[in-house]
N, C-alpha and C positions, 0 to 999 in steps of 0.2 A: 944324477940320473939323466943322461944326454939320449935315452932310445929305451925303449921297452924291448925286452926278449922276445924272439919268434913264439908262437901258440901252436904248440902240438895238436895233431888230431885225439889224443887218449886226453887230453887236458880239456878238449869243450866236451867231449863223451862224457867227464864225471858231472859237469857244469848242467850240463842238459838234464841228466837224471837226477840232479840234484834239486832242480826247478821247480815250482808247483805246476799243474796244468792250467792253471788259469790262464787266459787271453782277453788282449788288446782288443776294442773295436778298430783299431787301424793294423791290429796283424792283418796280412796278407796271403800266412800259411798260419792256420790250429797249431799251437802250443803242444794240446795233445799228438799232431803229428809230429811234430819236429822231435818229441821223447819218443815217440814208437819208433820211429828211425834214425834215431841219433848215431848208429852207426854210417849212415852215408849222409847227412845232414853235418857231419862233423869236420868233415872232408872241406865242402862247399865253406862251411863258417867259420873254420883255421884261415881257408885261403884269404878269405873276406878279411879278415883281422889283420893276417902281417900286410898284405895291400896298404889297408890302412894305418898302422904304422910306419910301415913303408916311407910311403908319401907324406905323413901325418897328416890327413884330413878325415873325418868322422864324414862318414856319406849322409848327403843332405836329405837325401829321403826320410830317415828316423828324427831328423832336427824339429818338427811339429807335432806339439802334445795335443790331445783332446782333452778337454776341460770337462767334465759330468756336475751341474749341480746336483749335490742330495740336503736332502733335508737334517740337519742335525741331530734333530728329536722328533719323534713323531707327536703329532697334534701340533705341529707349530704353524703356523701364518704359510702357509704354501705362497704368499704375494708378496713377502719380504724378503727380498735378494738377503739379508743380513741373517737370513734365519737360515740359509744355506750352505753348505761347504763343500769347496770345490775341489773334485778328485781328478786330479791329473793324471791321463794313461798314454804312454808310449809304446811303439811298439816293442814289440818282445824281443827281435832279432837284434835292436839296439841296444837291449839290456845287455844281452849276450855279450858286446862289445863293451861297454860297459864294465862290467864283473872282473871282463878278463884284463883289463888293465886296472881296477880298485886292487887284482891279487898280484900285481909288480907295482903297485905308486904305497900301499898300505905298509908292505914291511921299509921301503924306503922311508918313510916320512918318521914312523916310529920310531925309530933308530934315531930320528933328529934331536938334538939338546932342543930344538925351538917346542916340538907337541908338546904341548901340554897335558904331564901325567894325569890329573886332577880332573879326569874329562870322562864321566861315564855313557855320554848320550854318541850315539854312531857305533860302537866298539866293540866288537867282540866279549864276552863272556861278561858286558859293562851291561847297565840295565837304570833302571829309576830306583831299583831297590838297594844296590851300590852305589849309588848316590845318598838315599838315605839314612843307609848305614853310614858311610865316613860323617854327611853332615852333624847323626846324631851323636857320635861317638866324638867328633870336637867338642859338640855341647856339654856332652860330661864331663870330658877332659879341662873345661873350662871350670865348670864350677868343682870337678876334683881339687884347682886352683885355684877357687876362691876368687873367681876373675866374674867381672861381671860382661856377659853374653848379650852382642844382639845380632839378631843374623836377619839380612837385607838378602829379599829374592829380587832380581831383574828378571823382568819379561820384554824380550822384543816379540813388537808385535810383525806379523809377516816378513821377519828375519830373512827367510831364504830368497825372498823377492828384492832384495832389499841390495842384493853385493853389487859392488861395480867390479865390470870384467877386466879393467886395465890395474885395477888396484887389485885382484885375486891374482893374475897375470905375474904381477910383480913380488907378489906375497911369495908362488911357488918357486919364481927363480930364485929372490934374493935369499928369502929365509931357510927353505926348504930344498934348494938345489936341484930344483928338473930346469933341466935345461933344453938347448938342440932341437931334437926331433919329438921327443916327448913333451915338451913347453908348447913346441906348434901345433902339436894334436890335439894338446888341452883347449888353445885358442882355436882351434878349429871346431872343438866339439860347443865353446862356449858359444858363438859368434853366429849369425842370420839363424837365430833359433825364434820358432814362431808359435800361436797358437792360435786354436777358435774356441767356443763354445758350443757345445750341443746339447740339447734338452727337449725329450722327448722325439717330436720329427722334423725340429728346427735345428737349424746350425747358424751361426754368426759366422762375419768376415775374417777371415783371417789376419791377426796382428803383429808385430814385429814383438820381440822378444830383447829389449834394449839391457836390461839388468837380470842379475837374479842368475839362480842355478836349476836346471830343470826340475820340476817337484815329480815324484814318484818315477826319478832316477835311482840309479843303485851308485852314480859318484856324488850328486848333490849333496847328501850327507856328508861325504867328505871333505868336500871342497867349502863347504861352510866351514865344517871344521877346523879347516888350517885359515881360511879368511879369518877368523876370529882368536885364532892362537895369540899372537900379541898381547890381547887383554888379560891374559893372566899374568903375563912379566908386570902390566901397570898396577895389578889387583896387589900382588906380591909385594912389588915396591913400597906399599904404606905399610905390609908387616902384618898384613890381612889375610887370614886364611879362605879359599874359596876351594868350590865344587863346579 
């Protein structure tokens, strides 16, 4: 994949209506407006898109998320940063942009021998309950064979914070095959991404954005996903079945 397809105007028409109405504190146009008029709104954010493929640069305006602490549970310690979790919001026009390339990079990569089948989190019609069916339905199948069963969970912690951009960079040309103009946009969307903190009628300084995939993106999902594909060829190689 060396370039993403041009974006119809009837293609962001379905995307739009397809949308929740919720909004960004950093939208700059209501959610709710942009689906009431998504017929002339669809115009303006086709054009906006192949621009951006185009060139492949992701417009730096949507590059900085806002941070929201919430409290996890209520009744907990409102004074311990630990007791909070932190929701990342974008704005919504950049989801837009977003979407429309997850629906030309998704069927590409699927198609690749490298995804990883064995992969329910991210995916379409995948869930944590398809996950729990195959893992239990190994288990049986184990002791159907008389085999004796142990099943190790990994958790990374703050995983999606976690990728380095030259190593995902390399992951989707070499493994996965985007190349060109689409490899640039990808580095483009990854690259002087920044964020602050807000809470309550405070903000923090704005900070550079060194690692990681944006959280409460619609490709972060993704792009974890294939940074991490590898590890199932290693899981494989000992003859070890995974989820």
């Amino acid at each position: 994949m060396s370039e993403f397809t041009p974006v119809t105007e009837m293609e962001v028409v379905r995307l739009l209506r397809s949308m929740p109405f919720k909004s960004s504190p950093l939208d700059f146009i209501p959610t709710s407006l942009i689906k009431s008029c998504s017929g002339a709104f669809s115009h303006v954010l086709a054009r906006l898109a192949n621009l951006s493929f185009e060139h492949s640069t992701f417009p730096a305006k949507f590059k900085t998320a806002q941070v929201t602490p919430l409290l996890k549970k209520h009744g907990l310690d409102d004074s311990d940063p630990a007791n909070y979790r932190p929701i990342s919001n974008l704005n919504t026009i950049s989801k837009v942009l977003e979407r429309l390339v997850l629906a030309r990079v998704v069927p590409h990569v699927s198609a690749s021998p490298s995804f990883d089948a064995m992969q329910s989190a991210y995916r379409r019609r995948h869930s944590t309950e398809t996950a729990l069916l195959k893992i239990t339905d190994d288990i049986f199948a184990g002791f159907d064979n008389h085999r004796s069963t142990i099943l190790v969970a990994l958790d990374q912690s703050a995983a999606f914070d976690c990728i380095d951009h030259e190593t995902l960079i390399r992951r989707l040309d070499n493994t996965f095959g985007v190349t060109g103009k689409a490899l640039d946009w990808m580095r483009s969307y990854l690259e002087a991404r920044s964020t602050f903190v807000r809470w309550k009628k405070n903000s923090s300084r704005v900070s550079p954005l060194e690692t990681g995939v944006p959280q409460g993106s619609a490709l972060g999902p993704l792009l974890f996903s294939l940074y991490i594909a590898p590890l199932s060829g290693v899981i494989s190689s000992f003859g070890v079945r995974h989820h």
